[in-house]
N, C-alpha and C positions, 0 to 999 in steps of 0.2 A: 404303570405303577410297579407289576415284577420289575423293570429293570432298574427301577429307582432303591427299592430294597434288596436288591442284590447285589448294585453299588457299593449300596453304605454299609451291608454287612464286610463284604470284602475290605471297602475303607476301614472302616473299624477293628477289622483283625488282623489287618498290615502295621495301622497304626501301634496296635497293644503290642505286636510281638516288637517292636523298636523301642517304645516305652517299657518292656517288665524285661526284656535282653540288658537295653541299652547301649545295645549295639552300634556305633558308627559302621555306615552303609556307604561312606564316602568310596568304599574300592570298587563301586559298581559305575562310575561317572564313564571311564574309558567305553565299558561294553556298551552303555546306553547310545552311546553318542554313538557307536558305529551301529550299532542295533536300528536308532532314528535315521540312518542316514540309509540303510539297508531298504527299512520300511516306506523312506520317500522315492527312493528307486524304483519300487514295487508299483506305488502309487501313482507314478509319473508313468512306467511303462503300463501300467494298465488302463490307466486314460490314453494314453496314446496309440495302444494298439485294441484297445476295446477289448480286454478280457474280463472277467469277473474274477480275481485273488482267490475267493473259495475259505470256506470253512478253516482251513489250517491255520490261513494270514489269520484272520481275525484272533483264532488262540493264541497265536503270537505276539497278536497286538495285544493281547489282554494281559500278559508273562510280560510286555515289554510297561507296559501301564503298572503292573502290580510293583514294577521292579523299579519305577518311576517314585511311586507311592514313596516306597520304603526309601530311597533316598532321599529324595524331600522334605519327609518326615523328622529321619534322623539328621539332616541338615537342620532343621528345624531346634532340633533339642540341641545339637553341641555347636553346630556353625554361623549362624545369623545371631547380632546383636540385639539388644532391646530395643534398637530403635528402628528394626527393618522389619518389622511385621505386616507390615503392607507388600514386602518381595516375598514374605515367606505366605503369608496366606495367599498369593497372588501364583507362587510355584503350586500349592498344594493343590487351589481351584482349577490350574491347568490340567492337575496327574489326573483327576475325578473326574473332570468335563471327558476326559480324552476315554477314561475309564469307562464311562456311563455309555458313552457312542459305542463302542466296541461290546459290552454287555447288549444294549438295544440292537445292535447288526447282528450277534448272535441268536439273540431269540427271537428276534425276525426271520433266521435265514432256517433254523428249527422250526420255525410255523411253517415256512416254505414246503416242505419235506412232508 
């Protein structure tokens, strides 16, 4: 249950600051994408040579998730039409799903400890 409300607090306050800014967030697309490509690399070599990524990856993933958020969102408000609500809530449910994993890894890997 903490990781679900700590989610949706973070959702919620990514969200507002893009709504009461009104910021386009579109100039974050290039970093993401090399960002996502960085963090499959990571993921692929650590399946592959069996290490565990460690605390750091995960805050990264959660900086890469939050930064997800905010583009999504603001895509949301100035770039999708009225009739693509189903690709935009379908981006937003990915940034949150992705979010919520990476919140629940960390306060897993905190109980660990």
């Amino acid at each position: 249950m903490n990781a679900a409300v700590l989610t949706g607090v973070i959702f919620f306050a990514l969200t507002g600051v893009v709504f009461v800014t009104g910021a386009d967030f579109s100039f974050l697309r290039t970093a993401l994408i090399v960002a996502g490509f960085a963090a499959m690399g990571v993921i692929l070599c650590s399946a592959l040579f069996g290490f565990n990524p460690g605390i750091i990856f995960i805050a990264a993933m959660l900086v890469f998730c939050a930064g997800y958020i905010l583009y999504d969102t603001s895509n949301v408000l100035h770039h999708y039409q009225i009739g693509q609500h189903v690709a935009a809530s379908l981006a937003l449910f990915a940034s949150v799903i992705l979010m919520f994993w990476y919140v629940l890894q960390l306060l897993m890997s905190l109980n660990r400890r």
